[in-house]
Structures are given as structure tokens and as C-alpha cells.
N, C-alpha and C positions, 0 to 999 in steps of 0.2 A: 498397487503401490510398488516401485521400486526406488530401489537409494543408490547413490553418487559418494565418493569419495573425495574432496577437494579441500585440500589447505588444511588439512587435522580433522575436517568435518564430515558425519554422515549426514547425507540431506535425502530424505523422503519428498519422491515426487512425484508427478501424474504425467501422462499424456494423451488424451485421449481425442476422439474425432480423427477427421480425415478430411482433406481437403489442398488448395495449393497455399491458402493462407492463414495464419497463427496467431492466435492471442496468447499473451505471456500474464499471468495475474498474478500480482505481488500485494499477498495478505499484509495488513496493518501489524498494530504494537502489541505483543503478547498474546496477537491474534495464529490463525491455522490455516492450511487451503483451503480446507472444508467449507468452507467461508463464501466462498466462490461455486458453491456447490448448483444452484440455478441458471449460474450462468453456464457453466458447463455442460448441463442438462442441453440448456437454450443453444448453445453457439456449436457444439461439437458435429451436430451435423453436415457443416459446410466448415469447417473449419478444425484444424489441428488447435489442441485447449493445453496449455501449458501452466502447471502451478506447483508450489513446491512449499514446501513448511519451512522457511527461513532458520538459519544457525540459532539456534538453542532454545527454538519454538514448537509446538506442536508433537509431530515425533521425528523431528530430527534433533542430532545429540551432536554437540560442540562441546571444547574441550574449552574455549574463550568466544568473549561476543566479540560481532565483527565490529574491527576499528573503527569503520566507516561506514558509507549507504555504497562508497566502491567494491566494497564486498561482496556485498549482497547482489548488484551488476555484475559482477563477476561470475559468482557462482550460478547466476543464470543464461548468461553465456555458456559455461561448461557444460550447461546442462543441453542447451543448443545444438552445440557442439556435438553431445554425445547421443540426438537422439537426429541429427541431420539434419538440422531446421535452419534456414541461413537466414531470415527474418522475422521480424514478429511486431505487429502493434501491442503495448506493452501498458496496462491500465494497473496502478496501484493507489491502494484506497488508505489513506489515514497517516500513521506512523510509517506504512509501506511506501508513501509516497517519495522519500527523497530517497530510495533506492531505485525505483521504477523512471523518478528525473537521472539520476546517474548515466542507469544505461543509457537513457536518452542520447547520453552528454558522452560520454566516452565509448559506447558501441553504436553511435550516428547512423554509419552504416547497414547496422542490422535494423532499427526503427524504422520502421512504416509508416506508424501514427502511436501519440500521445495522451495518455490518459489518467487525468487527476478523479480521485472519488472520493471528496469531503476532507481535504486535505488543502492547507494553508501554503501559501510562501511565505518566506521566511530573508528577512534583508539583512545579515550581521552591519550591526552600528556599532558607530564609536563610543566609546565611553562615557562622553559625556552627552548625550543621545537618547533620550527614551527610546525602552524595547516594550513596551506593551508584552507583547505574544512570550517575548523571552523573561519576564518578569514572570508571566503565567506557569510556561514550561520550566524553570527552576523551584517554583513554590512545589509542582510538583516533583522534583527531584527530592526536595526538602523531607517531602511526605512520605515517599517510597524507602528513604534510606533512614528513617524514623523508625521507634520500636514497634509502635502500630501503621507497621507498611503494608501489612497483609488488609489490614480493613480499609485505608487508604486506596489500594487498587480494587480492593472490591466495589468501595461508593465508586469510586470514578467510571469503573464499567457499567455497571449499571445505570448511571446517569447517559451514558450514550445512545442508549436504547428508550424511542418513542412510546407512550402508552399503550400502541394498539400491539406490539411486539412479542410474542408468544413467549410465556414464563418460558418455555423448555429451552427455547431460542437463550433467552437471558443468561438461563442458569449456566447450560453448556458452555456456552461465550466465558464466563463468568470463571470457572471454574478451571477451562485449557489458560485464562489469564495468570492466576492462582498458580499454577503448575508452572509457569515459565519460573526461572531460576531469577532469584532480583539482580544479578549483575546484570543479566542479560535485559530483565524489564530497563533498567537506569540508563545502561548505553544506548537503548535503542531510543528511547527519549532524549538523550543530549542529539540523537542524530536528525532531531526538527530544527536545530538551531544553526543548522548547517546554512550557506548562503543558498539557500534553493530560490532566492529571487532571481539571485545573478546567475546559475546555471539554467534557468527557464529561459533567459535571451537569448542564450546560443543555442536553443532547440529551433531548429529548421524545419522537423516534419510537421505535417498537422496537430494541435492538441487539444482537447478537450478535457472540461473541469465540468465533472456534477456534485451540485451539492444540495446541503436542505436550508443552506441558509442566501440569502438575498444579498448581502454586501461584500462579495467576494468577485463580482463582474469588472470593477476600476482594477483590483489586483492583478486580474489574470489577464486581461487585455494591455494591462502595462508590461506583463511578464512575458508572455508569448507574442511571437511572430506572426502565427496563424491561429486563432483559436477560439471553438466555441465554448458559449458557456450556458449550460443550464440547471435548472431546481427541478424537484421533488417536491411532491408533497405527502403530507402521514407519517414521516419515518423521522426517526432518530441519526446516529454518526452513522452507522452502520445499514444504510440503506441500501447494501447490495442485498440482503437480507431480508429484510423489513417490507421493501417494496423493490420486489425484483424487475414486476412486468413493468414497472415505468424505467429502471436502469438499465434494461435490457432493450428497451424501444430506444434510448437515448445511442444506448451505444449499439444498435445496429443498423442505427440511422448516419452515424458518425463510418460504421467500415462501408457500408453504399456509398458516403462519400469518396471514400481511398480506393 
């Protein structure tokens, strides 16, 4: 592990493998790189593996959460930057994801390929407009900033993880969620509600979306330019984890396409 300095923030991160091309992994909400850990194992051999503990997650230390999911694009840039890396296919899973669309959106040029892991879009409506998802995402605001916000994120974590999912798995997950600072849980939650439908249309490069659920193909074919979409099965939210050797067949069927 080493850390970065950017904008008030220590950010812990990895680099590891060797190769001419780079995967960038942007861990979910309240999640850690560690997270990413099979893939890294998987992919590092033919490929430079980039992951980093997001502002005020894991063991990086912020001093505030980031304003936005441009932040968190940013700081993964800098980190680019500092370790000589001029592109990278760029996969973020869950609450990670509308940092991981960001880059997409504003470092164009460094994207190679797109990658959603069980993670929604999101359309901002008008107000007189049903938001379903954003009805969703605010009950959960509700709950976290509640005086029982601590058991609040604990059912929620736990409910993301499929039956066959190893308690140890659970617990640890469970527990780095715990440890996140709740400012930092609540901002990264308002940052699902962000328009990531409308920034998905202006991604150019290839994208890909796996998830474990089946009604999510009309969305991302409406969202992307180019994109594939596939399912899992056996796992829970958290299927980079759960079932690695299927997400890892998905996405390195996805970089032989690039």
C-alpha cells in the first residue's frame, strides 16, 4: 500500500501487475479496495490493476466527503498521473459507480472501456414526476441520519450478500461499513441521485453492466452507445466477491473485446 496526497486527502492505494493495459476499480458505498481482491489476483498478470480506498473509506482519511462522484474521478486521475498510467478501462461496482461514470465523462480521453457492477442509473425528474429509486435512496437517507443509523447500515449490508456468501465475507464487509464516518456514508448515498442516466449518453467508449438481476437490459441499452449487458447467477449486490470466476470470465471477455 501506498498513499497520495490530494485536495486535504490521504488516499491509500495499490498498483499492482504489469502490462501495456490497466484496469482502474472503484469500490462501492462504505465499501474498501480489498473488495476487488480476486480480481486483482485474476487480472494482474497481463495487466497494470489500479484500486484505491475512496475519501473517508477504508484506510484512507479525509478531512470532508467528496462533494461529488467528480471527486472521486479526479483523485483517480491523480493517482494516474502519479504512477504513469495514461489510460485505463475503468469498472466501478454499486455506490462506486457514478464515480467510475464520471471519469468516464470528464477524463474521456483516458477511458478505454466502461464498466457497471450491479449498479443502477439514475434519471433526475421533475418534481412532479415519480422517482421510484429516488423515493428508495432518500428512505435510506432517512435511516442512516436516525438515531438507530448504526443498525440501519448494518440490515442494509447484510441484506446485499446472497445465502451462499461466506459469514467471514459478511462480517468483514459489514464491519469496514460500520467504520466509515456517517457523513461520509450520507454523501456518498445522495451521489446515486446524481443524473447518471444523462451522463451514460455521452460515454463513447465501450461499456459494460453485470449484474444479478434481469430487469436492468432496457436501462442500459437506453443509456449507452455501445454496451454489453450481462447476469450472474448465486450471488448477492456484491458479486465481485460472491462469485468472482463468473465476473472475471464476464470482464475478460469484455477487455479481448478492446
Amino acid at each position: 500500500m501506498v498513499t497520495i496526497d490530494i485536495a486535504g486527502a490521504t488516499l491509500a492505494y495499490e498498483v499492482e501487475g504489469s502490462g501495456e493495459s490497466a484496469i482502474a476499480f472503484v469500490h462501492g458505498w462504505c465499501s474498501k479496495a480489498s473488495h476487488w481482491d480476486a480480481q486483482a489476483a485474476h487480472f494482474a498478470a497481463d495487466h497494470r490493476v489500479v484500486r484505491w480506498d475512496r475519501r473517508g473509506m477504508g484506510r484512507s482519511k479525509d478531512g470532508a466527503p467528496a462533494d461529488s462522484p467528480r471527486r472521486h474521478a479526479d483523485d483517480l486521475a491523480a493517482i494516474l498521473d502519479k504512477e504513469g498510467i495514461d489510460s485505463v478501462v475503468v469498472v466501478g461496482h454499486a455506490g462506486g459507480g457514478p464515480a467510475a461514470l464520471s471519469f468516464a465523462v470528464h477524463h474521456a480521453d483516458r477511458t478505454k472501456g466502461f464498466v457497471l457492477v450491479d449498479a443502477r442509473l439514475h434519471a433526475q425528474a421533475a418534481a412532479d414526476v415519480a422517482d421510484p429509486f429516488g423515493d428508495l435512496v432518500n428512505g435510506m437517507l432517512k435511516g442512516l441520519a436516525g438515531p438507530d443509523g448504526d443498525a440501519q447500515l448494518e440490515a442494509m449490508y447484510r441484506s446485499y450478500f446472497g445465502p451462499l456468501a461466506p459469514r467471514s465475507v459478511v462480517d468483514d464487509a459489514v464491519a469496514n461499513a460500520l467504520a466509515t464516518p456517517r457523513a461520509f456514508a450520507i454523501s456518498e448515498v445522495m451521489h446515486v441521485l446524481e443524473d447518471t442516466a444523462g451522463w451514460a449518453r455521452s460515454v463513447r467508449c465501450p461499456a459494460m453492466s453485470v449484474s444479478v438481476a434481469l430487469d436492468d437490459v432496457a436501462e442500459m441499452k437506453s443509456g449507452f452507445a455501445d454496451v454489453w449487458v450481462g447476469h450472474v447467477v448465486g450471488a448477492g449486490h456484491f458479486l465481485q466477491l460472491e462469485v468472482p470466476e463468473q465476473f472475471n470470465a464476464m470482464l475478460q471477455a469484455f477487455l479481448n473485446r478492446l
